[in-house]
C-alpha positions as CSV (number, residue, x, y, z in Angstrom):
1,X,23.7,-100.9,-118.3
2,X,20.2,-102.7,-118.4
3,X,17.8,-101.5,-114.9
4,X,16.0,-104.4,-113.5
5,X,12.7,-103.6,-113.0
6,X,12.5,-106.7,-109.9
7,X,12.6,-103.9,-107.6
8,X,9.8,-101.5,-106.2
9,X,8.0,-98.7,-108.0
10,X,9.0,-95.4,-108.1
11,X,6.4,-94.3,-105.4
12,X,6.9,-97.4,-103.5
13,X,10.7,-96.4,-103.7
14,X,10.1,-93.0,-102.9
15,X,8.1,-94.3,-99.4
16,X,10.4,-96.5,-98.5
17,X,13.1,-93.9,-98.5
18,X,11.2,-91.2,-96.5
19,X,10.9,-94.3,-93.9
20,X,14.2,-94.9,-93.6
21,X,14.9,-91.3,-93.5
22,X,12.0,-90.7,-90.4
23,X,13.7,-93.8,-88.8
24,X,17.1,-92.5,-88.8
25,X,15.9,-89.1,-87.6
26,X,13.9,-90.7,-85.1
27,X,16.8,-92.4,-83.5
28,X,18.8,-89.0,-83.3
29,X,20.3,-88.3,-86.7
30,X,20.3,-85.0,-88.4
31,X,19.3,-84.7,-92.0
32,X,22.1,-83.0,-93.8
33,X,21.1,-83.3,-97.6
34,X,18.4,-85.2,-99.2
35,X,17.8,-85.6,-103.1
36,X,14.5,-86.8,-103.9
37,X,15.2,-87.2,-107.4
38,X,18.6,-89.5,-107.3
39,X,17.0,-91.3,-103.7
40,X,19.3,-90.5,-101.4
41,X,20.0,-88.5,-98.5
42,X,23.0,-88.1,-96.1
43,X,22.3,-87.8,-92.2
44,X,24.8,-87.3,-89.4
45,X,24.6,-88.0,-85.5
46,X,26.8,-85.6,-83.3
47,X,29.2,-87.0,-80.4
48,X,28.4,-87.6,-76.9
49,X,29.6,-85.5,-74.0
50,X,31.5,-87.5,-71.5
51,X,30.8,-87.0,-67.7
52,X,34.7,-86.2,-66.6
53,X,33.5,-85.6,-63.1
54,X,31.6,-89.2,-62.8
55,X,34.7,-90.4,-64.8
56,X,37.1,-88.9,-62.4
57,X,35.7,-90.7,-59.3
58,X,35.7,-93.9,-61.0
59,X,39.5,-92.9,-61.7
60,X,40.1,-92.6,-58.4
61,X,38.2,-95.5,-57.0
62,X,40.1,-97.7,-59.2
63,X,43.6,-96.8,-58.5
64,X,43.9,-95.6,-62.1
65,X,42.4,-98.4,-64.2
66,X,39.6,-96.3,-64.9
67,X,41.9,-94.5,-67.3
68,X,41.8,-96.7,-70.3
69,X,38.5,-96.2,-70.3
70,X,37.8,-93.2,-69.7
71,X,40.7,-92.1,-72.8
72,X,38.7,-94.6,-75.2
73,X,35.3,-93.0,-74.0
74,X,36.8,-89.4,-75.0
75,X,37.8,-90.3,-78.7
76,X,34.9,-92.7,-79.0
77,X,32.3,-90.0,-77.9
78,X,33.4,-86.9,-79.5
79,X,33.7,-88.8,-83.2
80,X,30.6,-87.6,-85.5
81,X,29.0,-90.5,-87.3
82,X,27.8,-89.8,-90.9
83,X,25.4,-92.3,-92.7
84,X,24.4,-92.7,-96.7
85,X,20.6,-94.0,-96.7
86,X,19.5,-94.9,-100.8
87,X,17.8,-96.4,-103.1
88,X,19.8,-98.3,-105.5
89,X,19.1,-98.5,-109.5
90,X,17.3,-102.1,-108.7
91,X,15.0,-100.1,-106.4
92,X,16.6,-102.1,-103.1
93,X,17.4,-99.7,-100.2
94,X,20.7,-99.9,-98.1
95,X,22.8,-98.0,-95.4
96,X,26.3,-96.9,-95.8
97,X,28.5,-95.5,-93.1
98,X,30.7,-92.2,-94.1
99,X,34.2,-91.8,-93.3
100,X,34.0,-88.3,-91.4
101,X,37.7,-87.1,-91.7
């Protein structure tokens, strides 16, 4: 396989990756695993907690509606997300989403 070199340097690689890393972590990600060598690093954002109480009232204001909603908002909140930040063997960065089982 022949490596392009169109990309960035190995340093300019290696700051670009710590930036995407400080931006995921600055929007509420967790850093799980990071490999400085390979450029990559794998970060993962707990659920939410759902207000039952608030959700509740709404339920009852509603006549019931309210529980579509509020059954979506449970599964939705409580999933963990899981993202892949890298540098590929060009040198471009990208984002992947993890399946989380």
């Amino acid at each position: 396989m022949i490596m392009k070199n169109n990309g960035l340097s190995q340093e300019q690689s290696l700051q670009v990756f710590s930036n995407m890393i400080s931006n995921k972590v600055h929007n509420g990600f967790t850093l799980e695993e990071r490999n400085d060598e390979f450029l990559f690093a794998v970060l993962s954002k707990g659920g939410k907690v759902v207000n039952h109480g608030l959700n509740f009232i709404i339920f009852c204001l509603t006549l019931g509606l309210w529980s579509f909603a509020w059954l979506y908002l449970t599964i939705e909140a409580s999933k963990q997300k899981k993202v892949l930040v890298a540098i590929d063997e060009d040198g471009f960065p990208f984002e992947e989403r993890c399946l989380v089982a």
